[in-house]
N, C-alpha and C positions, 0 to 999 in steps of 0.2 A: 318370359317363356312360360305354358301352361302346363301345370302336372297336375292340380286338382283343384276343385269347385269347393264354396267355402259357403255353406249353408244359409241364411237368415240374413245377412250380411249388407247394412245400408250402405249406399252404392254414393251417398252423398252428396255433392254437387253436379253430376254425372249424371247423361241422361237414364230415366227413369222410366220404366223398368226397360232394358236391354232388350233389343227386338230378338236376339235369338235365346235368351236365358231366361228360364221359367223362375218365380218366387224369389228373385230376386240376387241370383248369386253370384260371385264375383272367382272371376280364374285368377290362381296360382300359379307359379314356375320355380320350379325346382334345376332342372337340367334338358339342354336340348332331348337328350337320348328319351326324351316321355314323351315327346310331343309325339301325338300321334296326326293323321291325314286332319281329320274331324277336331279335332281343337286349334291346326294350322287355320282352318276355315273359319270358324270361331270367332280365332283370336283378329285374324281380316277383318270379318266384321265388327267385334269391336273397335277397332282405330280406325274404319270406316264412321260408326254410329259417333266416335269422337271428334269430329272435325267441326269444330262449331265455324258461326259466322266470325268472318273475320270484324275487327272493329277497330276503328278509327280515329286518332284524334282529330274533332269538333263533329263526331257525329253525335247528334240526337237521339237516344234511346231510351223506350218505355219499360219499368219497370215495378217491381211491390216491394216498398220499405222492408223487408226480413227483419233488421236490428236495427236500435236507436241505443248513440252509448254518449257521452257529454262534450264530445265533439265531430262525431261524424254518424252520417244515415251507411247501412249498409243493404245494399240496392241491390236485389235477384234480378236480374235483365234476362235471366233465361242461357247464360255462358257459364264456362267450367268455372269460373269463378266468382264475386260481388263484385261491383261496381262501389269501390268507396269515397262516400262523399263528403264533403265540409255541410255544415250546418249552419245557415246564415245568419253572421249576426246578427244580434237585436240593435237595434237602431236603424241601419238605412232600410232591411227587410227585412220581415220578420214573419216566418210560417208555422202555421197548425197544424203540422201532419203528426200520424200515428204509426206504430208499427203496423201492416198489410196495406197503408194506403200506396194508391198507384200515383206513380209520378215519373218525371221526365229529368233524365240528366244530358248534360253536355260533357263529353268523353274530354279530356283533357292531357291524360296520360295513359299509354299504354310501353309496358314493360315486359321480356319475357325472361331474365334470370335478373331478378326471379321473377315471375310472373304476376302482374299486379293490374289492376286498371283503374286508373284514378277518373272522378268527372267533379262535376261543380255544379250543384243549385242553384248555389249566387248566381253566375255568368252565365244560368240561362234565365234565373230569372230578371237578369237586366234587359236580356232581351228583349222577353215577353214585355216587360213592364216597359222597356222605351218604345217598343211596337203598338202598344195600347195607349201609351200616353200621346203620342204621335196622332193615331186616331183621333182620339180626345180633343186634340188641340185645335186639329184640321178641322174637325165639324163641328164647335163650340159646344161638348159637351160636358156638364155637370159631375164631379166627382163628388162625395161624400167624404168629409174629413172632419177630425177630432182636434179640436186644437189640448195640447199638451202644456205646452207652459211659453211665457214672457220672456223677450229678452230685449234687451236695449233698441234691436232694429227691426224688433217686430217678432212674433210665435214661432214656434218649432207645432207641426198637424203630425197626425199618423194618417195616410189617406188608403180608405179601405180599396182594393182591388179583387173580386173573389176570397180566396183564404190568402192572400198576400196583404201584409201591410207595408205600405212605403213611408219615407220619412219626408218632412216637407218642409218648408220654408214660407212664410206668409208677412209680408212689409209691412209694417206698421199702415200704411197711406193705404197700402187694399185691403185693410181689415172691412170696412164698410164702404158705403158711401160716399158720406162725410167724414169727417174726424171721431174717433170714436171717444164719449165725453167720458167714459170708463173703461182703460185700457182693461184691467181686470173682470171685465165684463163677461165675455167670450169664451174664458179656459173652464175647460170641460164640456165645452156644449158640442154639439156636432150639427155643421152646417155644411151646404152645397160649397163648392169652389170650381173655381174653374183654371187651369193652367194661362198664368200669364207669359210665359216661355219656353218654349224646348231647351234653353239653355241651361243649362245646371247651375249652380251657385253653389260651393263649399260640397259639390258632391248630392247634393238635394235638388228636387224640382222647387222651383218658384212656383205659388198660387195666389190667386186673388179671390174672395169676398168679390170685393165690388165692383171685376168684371161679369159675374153671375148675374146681381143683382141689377145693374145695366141691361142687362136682356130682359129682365120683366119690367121695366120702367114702359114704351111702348104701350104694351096691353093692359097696366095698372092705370095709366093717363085715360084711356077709353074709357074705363069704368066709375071715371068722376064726374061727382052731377054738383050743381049749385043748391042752393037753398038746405044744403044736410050739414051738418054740425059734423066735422072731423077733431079728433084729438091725436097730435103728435106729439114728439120732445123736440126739443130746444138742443138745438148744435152748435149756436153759435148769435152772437150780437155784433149790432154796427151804430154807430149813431144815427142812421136813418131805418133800420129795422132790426125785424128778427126772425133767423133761417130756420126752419123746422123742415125734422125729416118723416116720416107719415105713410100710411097704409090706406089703399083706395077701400078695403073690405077689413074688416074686423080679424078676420083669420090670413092675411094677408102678408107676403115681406113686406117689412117697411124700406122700399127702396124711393119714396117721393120725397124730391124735396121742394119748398116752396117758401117764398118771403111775407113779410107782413110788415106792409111801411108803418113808422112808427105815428101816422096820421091814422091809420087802422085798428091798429089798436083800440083794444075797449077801454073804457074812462077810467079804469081801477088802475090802469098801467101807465095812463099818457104821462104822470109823474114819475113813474117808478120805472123808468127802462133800466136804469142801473140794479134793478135787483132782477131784474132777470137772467137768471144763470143756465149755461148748458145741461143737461138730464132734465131739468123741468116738463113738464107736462100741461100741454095749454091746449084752449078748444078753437077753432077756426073753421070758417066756411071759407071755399074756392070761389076765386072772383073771376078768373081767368086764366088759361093756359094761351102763352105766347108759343113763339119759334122757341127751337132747339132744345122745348119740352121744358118751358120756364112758366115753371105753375106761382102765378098772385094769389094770396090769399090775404082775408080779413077777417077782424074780429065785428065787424060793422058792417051790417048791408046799409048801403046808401048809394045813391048815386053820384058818379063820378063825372071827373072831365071826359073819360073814353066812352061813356054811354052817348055822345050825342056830337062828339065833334068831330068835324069836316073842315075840305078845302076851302079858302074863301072867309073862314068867320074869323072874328077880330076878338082879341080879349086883351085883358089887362095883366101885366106881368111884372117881373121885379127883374133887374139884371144881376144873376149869382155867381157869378164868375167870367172872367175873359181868357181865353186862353188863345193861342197862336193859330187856330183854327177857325177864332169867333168868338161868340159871347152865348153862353148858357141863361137861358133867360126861367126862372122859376113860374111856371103857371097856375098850380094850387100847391098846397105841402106834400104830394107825390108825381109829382108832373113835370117833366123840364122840356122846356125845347129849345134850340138850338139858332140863331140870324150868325150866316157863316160870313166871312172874311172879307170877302169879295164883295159882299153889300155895304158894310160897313166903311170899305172903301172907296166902292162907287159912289157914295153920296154921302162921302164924306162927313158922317154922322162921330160926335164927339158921346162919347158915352163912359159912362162911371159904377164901379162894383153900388149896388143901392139902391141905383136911379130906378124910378115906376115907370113904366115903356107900355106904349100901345102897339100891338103884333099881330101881324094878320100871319094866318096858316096858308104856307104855298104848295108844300107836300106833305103826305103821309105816310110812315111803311107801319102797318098796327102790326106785324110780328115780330117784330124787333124793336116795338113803342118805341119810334121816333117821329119827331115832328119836327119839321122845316119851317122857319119864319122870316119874315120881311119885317120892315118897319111900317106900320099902319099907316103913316101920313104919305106913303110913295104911290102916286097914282101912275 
């Protein structure tokens, strides 16, 4: 009930300034018997001008941080009261905001004895962040992430999103390419990833390295020429070569990889394959790109058996294996072809791992270097 106006008087959470009360002043009540016509009217329009919007639990509202205290944002949304919020932890999300910045809560609680409205950053920003990872996923795009630290099945990333960080999970096996010859390699650096799952793991996205790096394999293969000297690392040995992974341009990912039979090799090595270890650093020229983006390389230009052979021609070979399929027939120290089962049958040929064979070429597929053979003496 109103009996008198109360000067200077901050009117507080309440809207501001009062449409019918000048400098800011706030009614009093003492007893009906004061009220007169003109403050009944008044005091209408105040609990008129009080009617704020109603609000809802899981609406969305914008609002400017007011306070920050060590566990919760207190959020001005523009209602008789804040909006209070949890503060997300650190680890799965973690945000920069300040006190007056603008942001967006999801209403979670409302109460009215006493009067309270709770919301959650977190739970909208899961939203957001599965709504954009979502995108991400669908149109294979690039995320920017930090990898943090090692653990037995692979890094924990922070992967940047506007002022959100998310936490992330990355498999040993998609940290690269290849294998990576320095698991400690990586931590701290900040590289492209791209989402290998919408499905979470332990509450984290999965990401890969070396789904990113597979999308620029393609246009890196384009830009390789012969006769130029490439220098890559060593990932790996076999007793017939060695795997290198490699960058088509000097400022490039190194997402290529390519072999170097150990007949390729430069003369300082053909003794020493056993000390060639993975992180090494060796020089090589591109001899050819097969199917399925299967880059040859050597340390030796020369010419080969694939520079000149065809259907039809005969040559001399060693037979290196039989297997249930046929016999692997060796044509030079990087070259095998194949006299399949059914020949070996048909004409009843007796043959032994060792034996020297004369072989004529009956088919070819050069993307997938294979060669089909017959026995030379079958007319």
């Amino acid at each position: 009930m109103i009996t008198e106006l109360v000067e200077g008087k901050n009117i507080g959470s309440l809207p501001d300034p009062f449409p019918f009360l000048s400098n800011n002043k706030i009614l009093k009540v003492k007893s009906d018997t004061d009220i007169t016509s003109e403050y009944r009217e008044m005091y209408g329009k105040m609990l008129e001008s009080m009617s704020f919007k109603e609000v809802k639990v899981n609406d969305v509202v914008s609002g400017i941080i007011a306070e920050i205290n060590d566990k919760e944002y207190y959020i001005n949304v523009g209602y008789k009261d804040y909006v209070y919020c949890d503060i997300p932890k650190k680890g799965t999300f973690t945000t920069d905001l300040k006190v007056g910045d603008p942001i967006d809560v999801l209403i979670t609680k409302v109460s009215n004895d006493p009067f309270l409205i709770r919301g959650s950053v977190t739970e909208l920003i899961k939203l957001k962040v599965h709504s954009k990872m979502k995108d991400y996923f669908e149109n294979n795009l690039s995320l920017s992430a930090t990898v943090k630290s090692l653990m037995p099945a692979g890094y924990m990333l922070d992967v940047h999103m506007d002022n959100i960080t998310v936490e992330a999970f990355m498999p040993n096996t998609l940290a690269d390419v290849n294998k990576l010859y320095d698991a400690e390699s990586i931590i701290g650096g900040t590289y492209p990833v791209m989402l290998e799952t919408m499905q979470q793991e332990r509450g984290v996205y999965v990401v890969s390295r070396r789904k990113y790096l597979q999308t620029l394999i393609p246009e890196e293969i384009s830009k390789l020429k012969t006769g130029i000297v490439y220098v890559g690392k060593v990932t790996g040995t076999t007793p017939f070569g060695v795997f290198v992974q490699f960058s088509a341009n000097e400022n490039g990912e190194e997402c290529l990889t390519g072999m170097i039979h150990k007949a390729n090799m430069c003369e300082k090595w053909q003794d020493k394959m056993n000390q060639i270890k993975a992180g090494m650093e060796i020089e090589f020229y591109v001899k050819e790109v097969i199917k399925h983006n299967k880059i040859i390389l050597t340390q030796i230009l020369k010419e080969s058996l694939w520079d000149n052979i065809k259907v039809g021609k005969v040559l001399d070979g060693k037979i290196r294996d039989i297997k249930t399929f046929g016999a692997l027939i060796s044509l030079d120290e990087e070259t095998t072809g194949l006299i399949q089962t059914n020949y070996i049958t048909k004409y009843n040929k007796k043959i032994n791992v060792g034996d020297d064979i004369k072989v004529k070429i009956i088919s070819l597929i050069r993307d997938d270097r294979k060669i089909y053979l017959n026995f030379a003496d079958i007319k």
